[in-house]
N, C-alpha and C positions, 0 to 999 in steps of 0.2 A: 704620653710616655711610650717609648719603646717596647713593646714584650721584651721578657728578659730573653725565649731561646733566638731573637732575631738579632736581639742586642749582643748574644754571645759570638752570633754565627757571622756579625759585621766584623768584631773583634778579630777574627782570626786572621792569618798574615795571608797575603795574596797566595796562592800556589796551593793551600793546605786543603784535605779536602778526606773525609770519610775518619779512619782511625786517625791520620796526621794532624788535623784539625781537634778530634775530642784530644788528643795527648798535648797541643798548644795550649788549649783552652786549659788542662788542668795545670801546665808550665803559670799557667798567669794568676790562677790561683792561688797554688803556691808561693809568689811573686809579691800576691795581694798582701799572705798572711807569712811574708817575712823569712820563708823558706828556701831562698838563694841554693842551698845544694839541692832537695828538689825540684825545684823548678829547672835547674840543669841538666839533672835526669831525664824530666820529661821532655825538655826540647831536645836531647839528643836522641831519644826515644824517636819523638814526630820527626828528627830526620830521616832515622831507616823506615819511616813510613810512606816516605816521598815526601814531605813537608820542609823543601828546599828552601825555604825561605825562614824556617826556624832556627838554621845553622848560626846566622850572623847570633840572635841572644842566646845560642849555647855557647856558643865561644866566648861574647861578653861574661856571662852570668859566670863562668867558669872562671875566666880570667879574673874579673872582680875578687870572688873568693880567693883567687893566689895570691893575689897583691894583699890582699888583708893580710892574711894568714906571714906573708914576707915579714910583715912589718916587724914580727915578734920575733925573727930573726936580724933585724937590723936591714932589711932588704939587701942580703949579699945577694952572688952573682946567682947560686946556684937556686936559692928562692925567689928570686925571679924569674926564673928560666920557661917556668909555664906562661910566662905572660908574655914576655918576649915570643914563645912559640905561639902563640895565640895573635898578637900584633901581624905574624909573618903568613897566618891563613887570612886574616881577612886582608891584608894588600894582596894577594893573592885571587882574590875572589871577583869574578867578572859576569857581570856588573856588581861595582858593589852598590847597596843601596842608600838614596841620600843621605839616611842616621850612621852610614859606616864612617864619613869621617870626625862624628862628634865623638862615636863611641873611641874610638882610636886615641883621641887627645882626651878622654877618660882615663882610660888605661894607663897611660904616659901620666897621667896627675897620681894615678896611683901606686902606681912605681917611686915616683917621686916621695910621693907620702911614705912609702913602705921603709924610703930610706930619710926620712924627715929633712927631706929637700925642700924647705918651705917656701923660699924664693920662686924654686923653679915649678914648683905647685901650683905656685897663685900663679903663674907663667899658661899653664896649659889648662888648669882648671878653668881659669877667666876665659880664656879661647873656648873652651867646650862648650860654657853655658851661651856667649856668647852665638858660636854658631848653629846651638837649639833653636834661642831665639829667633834666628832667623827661618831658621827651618821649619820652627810652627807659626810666623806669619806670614810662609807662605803656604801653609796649609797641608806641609809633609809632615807634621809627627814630631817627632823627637826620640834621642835612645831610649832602646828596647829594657821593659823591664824597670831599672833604676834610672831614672835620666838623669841630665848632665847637671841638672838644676837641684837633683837629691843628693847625687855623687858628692855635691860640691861642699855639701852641708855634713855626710858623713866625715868626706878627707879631712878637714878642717877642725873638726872633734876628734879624729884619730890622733892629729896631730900638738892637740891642746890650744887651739887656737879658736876660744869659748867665743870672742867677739864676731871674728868671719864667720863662723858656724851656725852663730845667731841670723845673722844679716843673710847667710846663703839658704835657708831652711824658711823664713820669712820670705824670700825672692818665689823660692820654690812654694812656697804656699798660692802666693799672687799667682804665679801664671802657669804651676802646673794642680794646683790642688789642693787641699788638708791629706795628702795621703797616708797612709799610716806609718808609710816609713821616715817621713814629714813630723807627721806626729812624735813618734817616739823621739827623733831627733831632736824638738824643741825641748821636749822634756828632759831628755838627757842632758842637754847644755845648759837647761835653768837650773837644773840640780846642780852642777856646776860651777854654778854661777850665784850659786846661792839665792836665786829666785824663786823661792818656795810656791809662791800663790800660781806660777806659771804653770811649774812644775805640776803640782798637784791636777791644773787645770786639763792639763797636756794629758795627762796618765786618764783622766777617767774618760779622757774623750775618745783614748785609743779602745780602751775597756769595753766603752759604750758598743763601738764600731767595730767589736770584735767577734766573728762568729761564732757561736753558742758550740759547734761540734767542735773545736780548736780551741779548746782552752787549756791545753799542753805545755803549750808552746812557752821558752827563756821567757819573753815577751812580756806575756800576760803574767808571770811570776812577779817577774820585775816592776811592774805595775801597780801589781796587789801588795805589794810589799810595802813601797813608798808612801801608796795611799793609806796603808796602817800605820804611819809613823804621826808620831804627837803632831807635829808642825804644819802634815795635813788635815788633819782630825782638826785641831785647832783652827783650820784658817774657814773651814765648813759654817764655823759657827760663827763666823764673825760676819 
């Protein structure tokens, strides 16, 4: 097994190095534990630390949040406007790096989603996971942060669309992980779905996996909440 500070110090993005690097590192923590405006902070933090290569997931991690946030307005013009100005730094950006154009056709799925453009969702959504895939069987990664493969399992729930959401969060398990943001999202959609024993299953395994100093967080509420409910209490015993 890896030491963990060697395991953190491979982590960090090519370029980072001294303050830039510890402020990436805690971007991804927060990242870990479901903290999206956090972790924004910090990587735009590790930019003015010289951590040039943290730019591309501040701008994602940012834009992501706008587009969500859009949705609650019906994605007019003006709540999307961050994300559109977001789309227009990273075409901008030279070189961009191989995940900049999965993250891109992210963005665009969620634009779409913000304005429950469902069609054209599954349109750009399916391209993004698609061009991950490729990108981690050649051994470059995948979007920063949220990949294309979690994104896809979010948008899909945002949009009430409990069957894709399933099937894209299952995908996402297969070849990027159990991550927690993984996690939660199954759970979410078996509640849903009226899949109680999933559900149940889901919530205590985020629980498990959840660090002992962060137990704040919406997250862990919403967790503990469920798992108090008769129909999980019930299904323990069965």
């Amino acid at each position: 097994m890896i030491p963990v500070a060697i395991a953190v110090l491979l982590a960090q993005p090519p370029g980072c190095s001294g303050k830039g690097a510890s402020l990436a590192a805690a971007a991804r923590t927060h990242a870990d534990n479901l903290e999206l405006t956090a972790a924004a902070e910090s990587f735009d933090a590790a930019v003015s630390a010289g951590c040039v290569s943290a730019q591309l997931p501040a701008i994602y991690v940012r834009a992501l949040i706008a587009a969500r946030d859009a949705y609650r307005f019906g994605g007019s013009a003006e709540s999307l406007e961050p994300v559109k100005r977001a789309l227009e730094r990273i075409d901008s950006m030279a070189p961009l790096p191989p995940e900049g154009d999965v993250v891109r056709f992210v963005l665009r799925a969620a634009m779409a989603a913000a304005q429950s453009e469902r069609d054209e969702l599954a349109l750009l959504i399916d391209h993004a996971v698609d061009l991950e895939a490729k990108l981690q069987a050649a051994g470059l990664g995948a979007a920063p942060i949220v990949t294309a493969h979690e994104a896809a399992g979010d948008l899909w729930l945002q949009v009430y669309r409990y069957d894709d959401a399933r099937r894209a969060y299952v995908r996402a398990a297969e070849r990027i992980g159990l991550t927690r943001r993984v996690r939660l999202g199954l759970a979410r959609t078996a509640v849903r779905m009226s899949d109680t024993p999933t559900a149940c299953e889901q919530y205590r395994m985020l629980l498990s996996s959840w660090p002992s100093a962060r137990q704040d967080v919406p997250e862990v509420s919403e967790a503990r909440a469920f798992l108090q409910t008769p129909l999980c209490r019930s299904s323990q015993t069965r």
